[in-house]
C-alpha positions as CSV (number, residue, x, y, z in Angstrom):
1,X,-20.4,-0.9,6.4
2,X,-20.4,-4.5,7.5
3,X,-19.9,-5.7,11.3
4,X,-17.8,-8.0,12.3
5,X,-17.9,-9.6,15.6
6,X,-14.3,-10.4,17.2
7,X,-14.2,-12.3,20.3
8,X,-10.7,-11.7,22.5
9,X,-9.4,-12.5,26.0
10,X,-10.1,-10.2,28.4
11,X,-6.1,-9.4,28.9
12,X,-6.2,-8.2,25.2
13,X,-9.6,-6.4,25.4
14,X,-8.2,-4.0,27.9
15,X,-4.7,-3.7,25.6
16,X,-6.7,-2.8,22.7
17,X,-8.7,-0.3,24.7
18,X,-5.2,1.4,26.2
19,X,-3.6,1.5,22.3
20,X,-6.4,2.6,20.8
21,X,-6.2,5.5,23.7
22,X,-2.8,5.7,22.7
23,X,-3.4,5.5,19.0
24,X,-5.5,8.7,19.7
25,X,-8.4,6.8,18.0
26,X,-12.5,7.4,18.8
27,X,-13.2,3.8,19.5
28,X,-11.8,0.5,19.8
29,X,-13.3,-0.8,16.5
30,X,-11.7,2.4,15.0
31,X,-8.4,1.3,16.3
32,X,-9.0,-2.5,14.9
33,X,-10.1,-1.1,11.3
34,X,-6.3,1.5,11.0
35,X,-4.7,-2.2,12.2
36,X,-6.1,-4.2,9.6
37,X,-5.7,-1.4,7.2
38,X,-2.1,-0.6,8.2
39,X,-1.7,-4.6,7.6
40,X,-3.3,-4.3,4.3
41,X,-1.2,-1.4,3.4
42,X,2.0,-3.0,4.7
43,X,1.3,-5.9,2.7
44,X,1.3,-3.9,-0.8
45,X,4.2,-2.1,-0.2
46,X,6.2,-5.4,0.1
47,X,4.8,-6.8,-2.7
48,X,5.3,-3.2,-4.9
49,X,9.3,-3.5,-3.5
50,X,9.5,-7.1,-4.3
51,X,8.4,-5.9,-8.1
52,X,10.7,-2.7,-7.9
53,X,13.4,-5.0,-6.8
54,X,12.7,-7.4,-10.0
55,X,12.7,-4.6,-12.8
56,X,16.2,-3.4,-11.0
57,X,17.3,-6.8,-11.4
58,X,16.2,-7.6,-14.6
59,X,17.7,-4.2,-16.0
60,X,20.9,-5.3,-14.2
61,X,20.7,-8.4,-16.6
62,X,20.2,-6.7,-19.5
63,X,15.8,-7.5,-19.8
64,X,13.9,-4.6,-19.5
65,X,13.6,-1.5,-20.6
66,X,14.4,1.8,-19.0
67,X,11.9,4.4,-18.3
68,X,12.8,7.7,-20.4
69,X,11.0,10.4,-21.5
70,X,10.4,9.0,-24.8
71,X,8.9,5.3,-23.2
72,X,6.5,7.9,-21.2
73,X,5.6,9.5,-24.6
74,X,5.0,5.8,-26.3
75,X,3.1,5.1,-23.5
76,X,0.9,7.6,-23.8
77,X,0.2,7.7,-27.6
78,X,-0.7,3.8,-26.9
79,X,-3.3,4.6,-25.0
80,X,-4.6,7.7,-26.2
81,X,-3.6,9.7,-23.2
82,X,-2.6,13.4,-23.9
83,X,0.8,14.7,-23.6
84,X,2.4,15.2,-20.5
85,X,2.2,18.5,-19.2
86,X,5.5,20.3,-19.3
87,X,7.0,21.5,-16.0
């Protein structure tokens, strides 16, 4: 693991030392790393509902192709995968 050295006012050092109390978290670099993460995190989900959003819109127009059993089995045989499991 790599350090990284962050400097902050004071009147935030003592904020990120209360939530990261709050937060329930060991440390204050803990606290920093779930932030960043959470960011990270936050960040793909918007981009994975902008995409959703697209293929709804796209099968709305008539593109596309809806996701049925047999696209699942076609999918598979493409790539070599092994049937799916019956439930």
């Amino acid at each position: 693991m790599q350090t990284l050295a962050v400097s902050l006012p004071d009147e935030l050092v003592e904020t990120v030392r209360e939530q990261a109390r709050a937060a329930g978290c060991h440390d204050e670099n803990t606290y920093l790393a779930k932030l960043v993460s959470d960011a990270v995190l936050n960040k793909l989900r918007e981009q994975l509902d902008a995409k959703l959003l697209e293929g709804i819109r796209d099968l709305d127009e008539g593109r596309g192709e809806q996701v049925t059993p047999e696209y699942w089995r076609r999918l598979r045989a493409k790539f070599n995968l092994p049937p799916a499991e019956a439930s």
